[in-house]
C-alpha positions in Angstrom: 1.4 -9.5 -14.1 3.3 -12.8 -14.4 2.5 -13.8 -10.8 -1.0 -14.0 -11.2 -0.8 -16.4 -14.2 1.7 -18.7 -12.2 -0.7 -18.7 -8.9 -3.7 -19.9 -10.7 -2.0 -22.7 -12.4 -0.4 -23.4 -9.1 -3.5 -24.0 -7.2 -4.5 -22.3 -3.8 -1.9 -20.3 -2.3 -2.0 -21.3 1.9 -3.5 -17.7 2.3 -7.0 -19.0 0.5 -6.2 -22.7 2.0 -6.8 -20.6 5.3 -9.6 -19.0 4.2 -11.7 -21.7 3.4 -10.8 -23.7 6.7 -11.8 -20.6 8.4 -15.2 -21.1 6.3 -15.7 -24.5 6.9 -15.2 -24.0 10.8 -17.8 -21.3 10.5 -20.4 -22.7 8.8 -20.4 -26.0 9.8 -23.1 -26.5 12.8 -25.1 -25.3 10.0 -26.0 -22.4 7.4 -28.2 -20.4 10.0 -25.2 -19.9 12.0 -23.8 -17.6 9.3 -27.2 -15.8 8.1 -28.0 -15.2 12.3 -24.3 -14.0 12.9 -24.8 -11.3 10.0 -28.3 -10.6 11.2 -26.7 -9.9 14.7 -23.5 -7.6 13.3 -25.8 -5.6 11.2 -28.6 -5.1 13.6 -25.8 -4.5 16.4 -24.3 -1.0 13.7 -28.0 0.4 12.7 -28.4 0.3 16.5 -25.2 2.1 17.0 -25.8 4.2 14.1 -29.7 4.9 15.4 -27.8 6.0 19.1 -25.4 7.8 17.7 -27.7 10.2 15.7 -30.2 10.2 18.3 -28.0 11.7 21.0 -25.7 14.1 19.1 -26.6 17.4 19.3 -25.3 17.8 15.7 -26.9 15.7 13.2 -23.8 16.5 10.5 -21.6 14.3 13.0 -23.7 11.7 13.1 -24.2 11.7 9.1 -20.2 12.3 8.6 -19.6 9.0 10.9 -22.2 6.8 9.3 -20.6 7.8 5.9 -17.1 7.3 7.0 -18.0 3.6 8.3 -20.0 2.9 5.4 -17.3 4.3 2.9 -14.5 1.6 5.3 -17.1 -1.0 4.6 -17.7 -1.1 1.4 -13.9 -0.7 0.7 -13.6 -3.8 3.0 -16.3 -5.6 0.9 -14.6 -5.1 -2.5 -11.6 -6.4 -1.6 -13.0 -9.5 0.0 -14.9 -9.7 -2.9 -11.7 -9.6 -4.8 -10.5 -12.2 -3.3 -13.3 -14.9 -3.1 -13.6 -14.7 -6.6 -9.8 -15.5 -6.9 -10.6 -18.5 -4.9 -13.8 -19.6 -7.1 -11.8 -18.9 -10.3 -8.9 -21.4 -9.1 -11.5 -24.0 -7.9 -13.4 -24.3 -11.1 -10.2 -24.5 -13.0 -8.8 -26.9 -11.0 -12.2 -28.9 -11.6 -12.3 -28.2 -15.2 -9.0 -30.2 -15.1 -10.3 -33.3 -13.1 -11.9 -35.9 -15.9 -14.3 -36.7 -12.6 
């Protein structure tokens, strides 16, 4: 538990330095880019999805699957959620510190 006291006063590990390069490089030519690009992935799985139960004899399979992948998503999700909040705690003590 000590750890996690001692990375927050230390600022951003180069893990979460990483991460928010990678989000700068993504969004930059603009926020559409990011809202189209999960537009795209999502539409790209419900179609997927919509193929899977359509042609499977056995609607239980395709049920079971979409379950599965929603279960590995959301799993996914938390932890990334996790995460970003790690990063936005940090940041806004680091900025509570600045007298800017």
């Amino acid at each position: 538990m000590e750890s996690g006291k001692n990375d927050s006063a230390q600022g951003l590990t180069d893990r979460e330095k990483g991460f928010l390069a990678h989000l700068a490089r993504k969004y930059e030519p603009g926020e559409d880019a990011g809202l189209v690009r999960s537009y795209l992935i999502a539409t790209a799985g419900i179609f997927a999805l919509f193929a899977l139960a359509r042609w499977t004899p056995w609607w239980w399979v395709a049920l079971i699957v979409a379950e599965t992948l929603a279960l590995a998503g959301f799993q996914k999700y938390k932890k990334f959620a996790a995460f970003k909040t790690r990063i936005l705690v940090k940041l806004w003590r680091e900025r509570a510190k600045d007298p800017a």
